[in-house]
N, C-alpha and C positions, 0 to 999 in steps of 0.2 A: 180271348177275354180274360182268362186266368193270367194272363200276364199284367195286361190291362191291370187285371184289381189286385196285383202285386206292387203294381208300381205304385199303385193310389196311394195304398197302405203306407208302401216307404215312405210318400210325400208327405201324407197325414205324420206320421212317427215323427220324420224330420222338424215339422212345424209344431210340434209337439215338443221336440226337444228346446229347437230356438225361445219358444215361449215360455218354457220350465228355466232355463240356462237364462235371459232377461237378466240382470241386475236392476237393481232399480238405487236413487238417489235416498238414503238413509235417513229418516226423521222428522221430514220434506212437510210433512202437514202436523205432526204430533205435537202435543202441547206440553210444559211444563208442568207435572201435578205434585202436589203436599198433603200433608195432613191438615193443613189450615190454620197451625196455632201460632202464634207471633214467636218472634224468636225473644228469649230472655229481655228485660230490660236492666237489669244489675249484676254484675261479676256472680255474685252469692246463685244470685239463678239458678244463672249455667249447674250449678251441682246439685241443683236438685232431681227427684225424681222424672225422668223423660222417656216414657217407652218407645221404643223404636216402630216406625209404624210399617205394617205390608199393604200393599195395593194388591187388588185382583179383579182379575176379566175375566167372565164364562161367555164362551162363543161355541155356536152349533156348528158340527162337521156333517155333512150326511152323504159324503164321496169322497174319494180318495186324491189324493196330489200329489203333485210331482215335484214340488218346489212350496218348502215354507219354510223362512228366515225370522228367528227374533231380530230386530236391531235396538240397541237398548244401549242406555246414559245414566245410569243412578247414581249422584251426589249426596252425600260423600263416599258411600260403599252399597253397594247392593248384592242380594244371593236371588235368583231366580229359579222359577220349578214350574212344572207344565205335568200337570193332574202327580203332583205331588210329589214327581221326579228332578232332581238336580237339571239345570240348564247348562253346558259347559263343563269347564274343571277349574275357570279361575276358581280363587279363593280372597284375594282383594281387587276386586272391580271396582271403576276403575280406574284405569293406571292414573296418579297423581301429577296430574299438569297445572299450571298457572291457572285456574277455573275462568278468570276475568278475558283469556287471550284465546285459549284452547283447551275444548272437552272430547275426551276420544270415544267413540262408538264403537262398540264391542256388535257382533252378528254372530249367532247362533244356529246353525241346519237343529232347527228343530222336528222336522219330515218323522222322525222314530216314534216319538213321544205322543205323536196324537192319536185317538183313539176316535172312533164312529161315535157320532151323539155328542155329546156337553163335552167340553173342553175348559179347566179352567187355571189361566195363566196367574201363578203370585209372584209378587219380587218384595222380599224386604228390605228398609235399606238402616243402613245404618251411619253416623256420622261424619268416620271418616276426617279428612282434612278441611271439608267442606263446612263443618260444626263442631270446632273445637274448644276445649275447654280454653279461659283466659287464666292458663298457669303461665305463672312469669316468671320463667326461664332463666336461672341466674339474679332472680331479684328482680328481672329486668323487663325483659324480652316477653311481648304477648304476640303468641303466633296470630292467636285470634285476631287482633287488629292488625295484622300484617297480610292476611289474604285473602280472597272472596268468600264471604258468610253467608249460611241463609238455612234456610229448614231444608231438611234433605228433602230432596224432590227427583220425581223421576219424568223424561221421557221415554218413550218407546213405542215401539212398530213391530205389529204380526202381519206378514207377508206371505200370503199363500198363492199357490197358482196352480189352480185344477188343469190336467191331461186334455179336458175336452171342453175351457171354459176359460172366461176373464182370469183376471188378477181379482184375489178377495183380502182386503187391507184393511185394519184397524187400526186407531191410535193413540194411545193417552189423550184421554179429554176427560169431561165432569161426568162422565157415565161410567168411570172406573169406579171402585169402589175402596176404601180403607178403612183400618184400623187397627187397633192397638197389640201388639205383643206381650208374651212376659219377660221380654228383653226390655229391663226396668233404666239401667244405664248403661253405655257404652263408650268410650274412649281410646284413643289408639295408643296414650300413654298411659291409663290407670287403672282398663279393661273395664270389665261389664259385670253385672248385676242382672241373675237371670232367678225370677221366681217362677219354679213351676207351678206352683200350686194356683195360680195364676191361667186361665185361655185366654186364647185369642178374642180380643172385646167385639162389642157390637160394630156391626158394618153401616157404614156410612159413604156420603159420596164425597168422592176426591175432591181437593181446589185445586182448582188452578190459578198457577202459582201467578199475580199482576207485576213483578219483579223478574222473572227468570235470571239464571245464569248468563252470564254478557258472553262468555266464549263460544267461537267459532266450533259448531260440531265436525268434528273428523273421522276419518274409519280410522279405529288403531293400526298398526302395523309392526309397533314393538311388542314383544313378547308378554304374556299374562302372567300374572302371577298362578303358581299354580303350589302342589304339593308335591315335593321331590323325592320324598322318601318318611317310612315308617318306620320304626321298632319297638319292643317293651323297654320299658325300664330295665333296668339291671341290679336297683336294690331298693328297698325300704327298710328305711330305719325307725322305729317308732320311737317317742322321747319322750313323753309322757298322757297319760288317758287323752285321747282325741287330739292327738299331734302326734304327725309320723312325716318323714321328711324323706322325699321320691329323689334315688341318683336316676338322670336319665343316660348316663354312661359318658357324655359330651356335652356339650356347648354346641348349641343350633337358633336360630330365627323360628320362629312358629309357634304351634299353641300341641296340647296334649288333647287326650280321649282319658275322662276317667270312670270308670267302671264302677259304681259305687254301690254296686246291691241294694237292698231293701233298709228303707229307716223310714222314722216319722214324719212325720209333713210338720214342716218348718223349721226344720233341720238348717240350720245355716253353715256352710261349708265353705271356708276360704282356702283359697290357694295361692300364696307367694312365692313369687318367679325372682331366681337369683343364680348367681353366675359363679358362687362362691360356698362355700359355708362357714359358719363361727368356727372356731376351738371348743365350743361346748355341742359342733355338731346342729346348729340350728341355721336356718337359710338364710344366708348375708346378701340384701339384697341391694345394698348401698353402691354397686357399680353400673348397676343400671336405672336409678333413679330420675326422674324427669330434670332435665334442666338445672342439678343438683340443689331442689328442693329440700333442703331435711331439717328445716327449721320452722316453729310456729311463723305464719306471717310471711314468712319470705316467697310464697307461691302467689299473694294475692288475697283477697277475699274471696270467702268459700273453699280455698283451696287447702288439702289435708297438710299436718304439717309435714311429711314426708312422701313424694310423690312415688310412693314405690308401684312396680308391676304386679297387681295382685287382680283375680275373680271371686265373684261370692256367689255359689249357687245356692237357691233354697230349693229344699226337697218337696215335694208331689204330695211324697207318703205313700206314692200308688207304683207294685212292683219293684221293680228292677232298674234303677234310675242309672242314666248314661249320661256326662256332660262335656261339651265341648263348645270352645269361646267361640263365635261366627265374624264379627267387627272388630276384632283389633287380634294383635300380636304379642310374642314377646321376644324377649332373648334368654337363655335360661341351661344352664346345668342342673339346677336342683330345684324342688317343689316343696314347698313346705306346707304341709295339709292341715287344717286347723277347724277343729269341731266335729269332725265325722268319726261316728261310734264305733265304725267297721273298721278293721281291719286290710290295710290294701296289700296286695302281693303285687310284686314287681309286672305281673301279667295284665293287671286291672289297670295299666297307665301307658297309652301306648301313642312316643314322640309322633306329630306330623310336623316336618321339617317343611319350611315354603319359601319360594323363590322364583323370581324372574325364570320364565321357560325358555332357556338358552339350553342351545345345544352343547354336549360337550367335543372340545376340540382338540382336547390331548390324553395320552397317554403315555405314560412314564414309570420307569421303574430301575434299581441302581441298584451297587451290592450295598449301601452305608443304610442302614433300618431308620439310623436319625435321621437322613435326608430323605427319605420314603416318607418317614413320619412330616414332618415340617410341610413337604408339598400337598401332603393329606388334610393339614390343619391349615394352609394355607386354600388351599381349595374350599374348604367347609367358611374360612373368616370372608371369602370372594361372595357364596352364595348367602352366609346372613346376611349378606347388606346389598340387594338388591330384590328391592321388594317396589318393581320400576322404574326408582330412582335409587341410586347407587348414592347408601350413603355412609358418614364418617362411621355411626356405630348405630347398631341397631335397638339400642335399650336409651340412654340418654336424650338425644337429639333426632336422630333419624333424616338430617338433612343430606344434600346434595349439594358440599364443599369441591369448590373445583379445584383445590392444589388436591384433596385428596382423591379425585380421581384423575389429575394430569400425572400425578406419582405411577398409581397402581391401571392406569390402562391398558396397559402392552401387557400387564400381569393378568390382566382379566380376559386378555383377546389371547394371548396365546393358551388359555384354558379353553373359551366358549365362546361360542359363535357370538359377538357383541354389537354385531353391524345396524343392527335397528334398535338395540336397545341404546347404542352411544346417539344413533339419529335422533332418539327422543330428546334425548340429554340435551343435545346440542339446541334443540328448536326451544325447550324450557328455558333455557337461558338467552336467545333469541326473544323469544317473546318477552323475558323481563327489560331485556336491553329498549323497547319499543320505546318507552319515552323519555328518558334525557342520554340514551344512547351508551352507557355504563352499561359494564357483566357485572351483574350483583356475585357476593359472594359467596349464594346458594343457588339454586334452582332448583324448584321453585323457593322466592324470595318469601323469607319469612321474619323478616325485621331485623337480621344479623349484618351489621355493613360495619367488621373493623378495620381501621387504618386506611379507609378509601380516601375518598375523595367528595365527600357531602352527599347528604343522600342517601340514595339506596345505594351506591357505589360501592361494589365491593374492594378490595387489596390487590395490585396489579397479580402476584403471587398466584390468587383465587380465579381472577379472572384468566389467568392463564391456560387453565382450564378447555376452553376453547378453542382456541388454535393447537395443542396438543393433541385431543381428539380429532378434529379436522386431518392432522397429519397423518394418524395413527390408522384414521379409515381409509384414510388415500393412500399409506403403503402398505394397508395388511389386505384392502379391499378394492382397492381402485378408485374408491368411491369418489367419481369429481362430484357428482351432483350435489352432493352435501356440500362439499366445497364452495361450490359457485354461490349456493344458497347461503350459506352462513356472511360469505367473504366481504358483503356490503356492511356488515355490525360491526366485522372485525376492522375494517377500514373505519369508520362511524368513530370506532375503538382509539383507535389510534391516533384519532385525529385530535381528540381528547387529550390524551398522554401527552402532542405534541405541546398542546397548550401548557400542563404542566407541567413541565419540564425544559425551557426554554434553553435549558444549558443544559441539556441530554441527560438528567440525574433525576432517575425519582428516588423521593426522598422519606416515603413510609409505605411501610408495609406490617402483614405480619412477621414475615420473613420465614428463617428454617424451623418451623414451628418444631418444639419438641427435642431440639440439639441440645446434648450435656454440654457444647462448648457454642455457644451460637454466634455466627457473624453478625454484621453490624444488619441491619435493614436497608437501609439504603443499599448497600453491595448489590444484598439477594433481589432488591429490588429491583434495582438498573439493568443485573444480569436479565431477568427477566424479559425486562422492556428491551434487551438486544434479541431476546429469543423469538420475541413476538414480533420482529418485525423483521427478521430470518426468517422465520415460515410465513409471514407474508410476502416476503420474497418469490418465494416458493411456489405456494399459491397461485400466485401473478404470473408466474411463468407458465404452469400448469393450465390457467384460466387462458394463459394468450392474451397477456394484460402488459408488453414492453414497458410502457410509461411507469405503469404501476412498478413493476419490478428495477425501476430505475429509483424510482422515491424509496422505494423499502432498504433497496440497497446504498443509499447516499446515508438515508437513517438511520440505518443499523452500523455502518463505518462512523458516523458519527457518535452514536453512543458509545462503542468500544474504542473510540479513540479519549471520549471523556471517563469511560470507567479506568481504561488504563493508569488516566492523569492524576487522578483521587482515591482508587485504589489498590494499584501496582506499586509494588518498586522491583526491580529488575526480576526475579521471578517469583517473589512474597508477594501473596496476594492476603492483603487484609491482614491479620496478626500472624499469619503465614499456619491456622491451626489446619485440621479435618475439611470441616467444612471449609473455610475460606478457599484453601487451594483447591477444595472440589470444585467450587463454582467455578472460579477462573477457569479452569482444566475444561471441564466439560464444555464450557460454550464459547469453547477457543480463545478466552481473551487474555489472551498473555501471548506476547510476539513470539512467533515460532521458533528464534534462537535463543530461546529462552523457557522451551517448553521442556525439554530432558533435564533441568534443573529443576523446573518447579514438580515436576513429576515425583524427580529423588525427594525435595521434601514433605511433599504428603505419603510418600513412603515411609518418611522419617517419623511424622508426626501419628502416621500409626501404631510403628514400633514402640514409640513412648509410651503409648496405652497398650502394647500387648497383644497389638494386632485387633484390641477388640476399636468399635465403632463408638466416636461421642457423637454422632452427624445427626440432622434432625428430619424431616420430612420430605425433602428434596436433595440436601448432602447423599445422604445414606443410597439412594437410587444411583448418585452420580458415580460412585465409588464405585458400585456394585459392575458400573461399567467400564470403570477408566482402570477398576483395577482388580478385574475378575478371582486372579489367584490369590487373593486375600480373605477372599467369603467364608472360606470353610471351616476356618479353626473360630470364627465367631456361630456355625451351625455346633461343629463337635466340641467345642468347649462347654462345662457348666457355669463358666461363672461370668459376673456381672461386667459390664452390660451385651448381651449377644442375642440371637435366635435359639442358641443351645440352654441357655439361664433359662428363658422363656418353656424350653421342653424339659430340663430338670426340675421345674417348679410347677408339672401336670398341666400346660397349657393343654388345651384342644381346640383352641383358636388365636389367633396373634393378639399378642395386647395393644394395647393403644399410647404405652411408655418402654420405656425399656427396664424402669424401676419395677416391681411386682406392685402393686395398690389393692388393697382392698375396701380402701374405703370411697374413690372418687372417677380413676379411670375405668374406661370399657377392656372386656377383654375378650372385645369380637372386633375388630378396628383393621381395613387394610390397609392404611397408611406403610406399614414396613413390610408390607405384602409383595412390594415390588423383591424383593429376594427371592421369590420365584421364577419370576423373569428368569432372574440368573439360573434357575435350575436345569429350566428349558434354552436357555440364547448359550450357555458358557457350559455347562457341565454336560448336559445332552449334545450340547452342539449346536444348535438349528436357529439361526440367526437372519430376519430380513435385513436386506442391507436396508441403509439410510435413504436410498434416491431408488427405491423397489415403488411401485406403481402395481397395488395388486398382486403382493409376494411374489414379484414375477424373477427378482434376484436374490440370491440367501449366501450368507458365508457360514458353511459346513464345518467350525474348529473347535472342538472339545479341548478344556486346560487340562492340564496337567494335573490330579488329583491327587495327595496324598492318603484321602480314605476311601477313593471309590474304584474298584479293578474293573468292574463291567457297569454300563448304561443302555438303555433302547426306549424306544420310545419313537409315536408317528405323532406330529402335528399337519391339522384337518388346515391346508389352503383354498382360496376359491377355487385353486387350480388344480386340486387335488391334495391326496395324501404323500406329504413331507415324510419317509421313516428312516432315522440313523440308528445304528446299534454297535456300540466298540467294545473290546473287551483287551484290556492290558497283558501281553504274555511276554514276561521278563521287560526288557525295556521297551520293547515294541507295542504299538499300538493295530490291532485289528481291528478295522473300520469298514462296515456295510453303509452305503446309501444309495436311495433311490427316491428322484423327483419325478413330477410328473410331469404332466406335457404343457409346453410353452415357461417352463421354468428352469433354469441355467445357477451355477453354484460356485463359488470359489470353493474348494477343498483345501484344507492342510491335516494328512494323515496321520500325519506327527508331530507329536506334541513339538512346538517353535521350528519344524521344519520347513519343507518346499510349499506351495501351492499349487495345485492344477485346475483347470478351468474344464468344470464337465455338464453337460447337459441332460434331455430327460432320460430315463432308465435306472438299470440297477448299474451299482460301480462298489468292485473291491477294493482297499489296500492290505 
């Protein structure tokens, strides 16, 4: 009998666990809820006073479980807490997709957090993308009428399942309750307005919303945003009674914690976020300005006339007041504190750094300090600008340009795990594609479409974007399924092109955005249009698509037989500058007896500049590859134009020109970020070949360095840990590597020597 009721037990345990373990379908009955108040009807509106509102649920516990799930959608931003503790670790929920196409569902184990008796769940939410201000963008551009609007509203699902008992499930409906904060305004470009002297208003019952959000709910599965790191400041300068101006040692994405001790109640305390400072020592905030706003009128009605990054807290009066922004971001070196009586020490201000929760995927270290430093400030410019969408800069714009992430990709994957956060990327611009079949030239589309093609249509350039990533997951990850997934748009794509372009030439774009000497457009354009339909070649063959890959490859001979005709002559490509012969070079089109001349002269046309770089947003990548031992004297040089100017001039993040600006560019941009790549593919060594399927081939060859004697460093593959380590002794080169299993290597030990062909293990030369 004692066995008997042993086994019972397991059975019972067992049924127990299967019932706890259940998943269930996310959001399946919940409903839409708001605050109920109509959304603005005039520009001017929008900037008025609008507190942000929290929802909450009190629900009795009176037994224990095994199993309970938040599932939760808050548009445009939400923070959640369960009897008054944090929900999670994002910090911008969530992630920023198309709202009209796809909303992603965040799930929380909330099982810790509840307590016997009342329970009661709040979520506030905040603006976000989903309620933005109509500031117009260059004069121009209103994001606001560019993507799905509406009052913030939330759904959500508590999902519990007792040990010895059903499933017990709630859901947003009109028996939630809301109301008001002393979160007065919020904005993701102009920040927030928080009075504490201010609680929490009368409660009331939630609406639901007769409008909802039209997107498809999804479980997320790219990374949250979260907080990557803290420190203090490192100095306070005060400049005159109630202005003191906070270094916070760098340039990062995120917001601060200020400490503000005791003062009056209605204290008003501003804080301006800037990347720079005056000559007189005051915080220049003119490089991160919204949409560069900085004239009466030019923002719109209602809108200030300088869109700059600033908060205004008002004080309590009561204690020891703490403040920290919850709804929006900034970018920011310096703070400039304005109205607070106190005195702050560098301890009372302590950075939170925040970014996409990517793993890191390398490490690296070399004898040259400068090049230690550059991939440090390169890494720091990779994580400001992924706050779920990877964007051009983080203070200005904040969008998701696809030349600038087809540039800086490989620069982002070979740092961090990036395989679900490019997934995201890929399906936002997927879903803009859905109705006239164009890749806008952001994702998500926010009314930016230059040099396309009518429309939302972004720039082939932009749109290239796409199949780039596609490649990038396919040989750093395997990944077909994305592949398969994307490949029907990008055909859709193409099929477009073919229309315009009847005689293989497209003929506008933006082109090398940002090149001191820049080719024509059309060139960069065309090249482009051969690139895109090279990797859908590619594709095709990967997919098991023959037909396909016979169209791509007729197309792609075709266009480089027409770029030849219009912009070759024997091996000058274009005005024969930087960029010109980089395009040519890189994407083969220059007949191959004729490629060790066109080589020698973009050898040429570097030397005229001194070996530094005029190339622009897509040159300068190409270079970095065709012609690796050129990089460094533009890292160890000071002077203009290089990566070293940029570190003689206190960068701590890459700029977004090669000029120094204070008054207009970002200088958090990873456009020229891709020079990292180079750190890890050519100076470390550790290179995916081109035709790698899931890093499953690498070629192992370090150049030749004139400032670096030793390098080491492991890069994280699916298939394990990558680690080379060499170290120079007189002219020889000592070289460690070791691959993992199912991975095979070209090696060359020496610097332009032999090759050997070695597999997984450790291997000396």
């Amino acid at each position: 009998m004692k066995n008997v009721g042993s086994m019972l037990s397991l059975v019972m345990s067992l049924l127990a666990f299967v019932a706890c373990a259940a998943p269930s379908k996310p959001l399946e009955y919940a409903k839409w809820i708001s605050d109920g108040k109509p959304l603005p009807t005039s520009d001017e509106a929008c900037y008025l006073e609008d507190p942000a509102p929290v929802f909450k649920k009190t629900f009795q516990l009176h037994r224990g479980v095994c199993f309970a799930k938040l599932h939760i959608a808050g548009l445009g931003l939400y923070r959640a807490e369960l009897n008054g503790k944090p929900i999670g670790n994002a910090v911008l929920a969530p992630l920023w997709t198309p709202f009209n196409e796809r909303i992603l569902v965040d799930t929380y184990d909330i099982k810790k957090l509840l307590v016997q008796g009342e329970n009661t769940l709040t979520v506030s939410l905040g603006n976000g993308w989903y309620n933005p201000l109509p500031l117009r963008l260059w004069g121009h551009i209103n994001v606001r009428a560019n993507v799905a609007v509406g009052r913030p509203a939330l759904a959500a699902e508590v999902e519990l399942t007792h040990s010895s008992g059903p499933v017990m499930a709630f859901q947003t409906d009109g028996t939630w309750q809301v109301a008001e904060t002393p979160l007065l305004r919020n904005n993701l470009y102009l920040g927030e307005v928080y009075d504490a002297r201010r609680t929490v208003g009368e409660w009331r019952s939630a609406t639901i919303v007769t409008n909802p959000p039209k997107g498809v709910l999804e479980r997320r599965a790219a990374p949250p945003v979260v907080e990557i790191g803290t420190w203090p400041a490192v100095k306070v300068t005060p400049l005159e009674p109630q202005k003191q101006v906070v270094d916070m040692g760098r340039n990062f994405s995120g917001v601060a914690t200020f400490h503000l001790g005791k003062g009056p109640a209605g204290e008003r305390i501003t804080f301006r976020y800037g990347e720079l400072l005056h000559t007189n020592g005051t915080v220049n905030v003119m490089t991160a300005v919204c949409g560069q706003i900085k004239s009466k009128g030019k923002g719109g009605p209602g809108a200030p006339d300088v869109a700059e990054q600033h908060d205004i807290y008002i004080r309590s009066g009561v204690g020891d007041e703490t403040y920290t922004p919850r709804f929006t971001w900034h970018v920011f070196r310096y703070v400039q504190v304005e109205g607070l009586s106190n005195a702050l020490q560098p301890k009372d201000v302590i950075a939170h750094a925040w970014a996409s929760d990517v793993k890191s995927a390398l490490t690296f270290e070399c004898s040259n300090p400068r090049i230690n430093d550059l991939h440090t400030i390169s890494r720091n410019t990779f994580l400001s600008n992924i706050m779920g969408v990877q964007s051009d800069c983080p203070g200005r714009e904040r969008f998701g340009y696809g030349a600038d992430i087809a540039v800086s990709a490989e620069a982002f994957i070979l740092n961090f795990d990036m395989k679900e956060f490019y997934r995201k990327t890929l399906r936002d611009y997927a879903d803009e594609a859905k109705g006239d079949g164009y890749f806008t030239e952001t994702a998500p589309y926010v009314g930016i479409a230059s040099a396309g093609f009518g429309g939302r249509s972004g720039p082939i350039g932009w749109s290239l974007g796409v199949p780039v990533v596609m490649a990038e997951l396919l040989r750093y990850y395997g990944d077909t399924e994305i592949v398969a997934e994307l490949y029907p748009a990008c055909a859709r794509y193409m099929g477009l092109m073919e229309k315009h372009a009847p005689d293989f030439i497209i003929k506008q774009c933006i082109g090398d955005h940002e090149a001191l000497e820049k080719p024509s457009t059309s060139l960069t354009a065309t090249a482009h249009y051969y690139q895109f339909a090279v990797l859908m070649k590619r594709f095709a063959k990967v997919l098991n698509k023959p037909e396909d890959a016979v169209r791509w490859e007729t197309l792609a001979g075709n266009i480089r037989t027409a770029f030849q005709a219009k912009f070759v002559q024997g091996a000058v490509v274009g005005k024969g500058r930087q960029a010109d012969q980089a395009f040519g070079l890189y994407h083969n089109l220059i007949v191959p007896e004729k490629r060790a001349e066109a080589e020698a002269l973009l050898r040429e046309a570097l030397a005229a500049k001194n070996g530094a770089f005029y190339t622009g947003i897509y040159s300068t990548q190409y270079i970095l590859d065709l012609m690796p031992e050129t990089v460094e004297q533009n890292i160890t040089k000071d002077t203009f134009p290089g990566w070293g100017y940029m570190l003689a001039n206190g960068a701590t993040t890459l700029w977004e020109v090669w000029k120094f600006s204070d008054n207009t560019f970002s200088h958090a941009h990873p456009m020229f970020g891709s020079v990292d790549s180079w750190i890890t593919k050519y100076l470390l060594g550790i290179r995916v070949a081109d035709d790698a399927i899931g890093a499953d081939k690498l070629i192992i060859a370090p150049v030749k360095s004139p400032t670096v004697t030793d390098a080491k460093g492991e890069y994280q593959t699916v298939k394990g840990p990558v680690r080379v380590a060499w170290k120079m002794e007189g002219n020889k080169r000592h070289l460690d590597v070791e691959l993992p299993k199912g991975v095979s290597a070209r090696v060359q030990p020496q610097p332009n020597g032999d090759w050997v062909e070695v597999g997984e293990g450790k291997h000396g030369w």
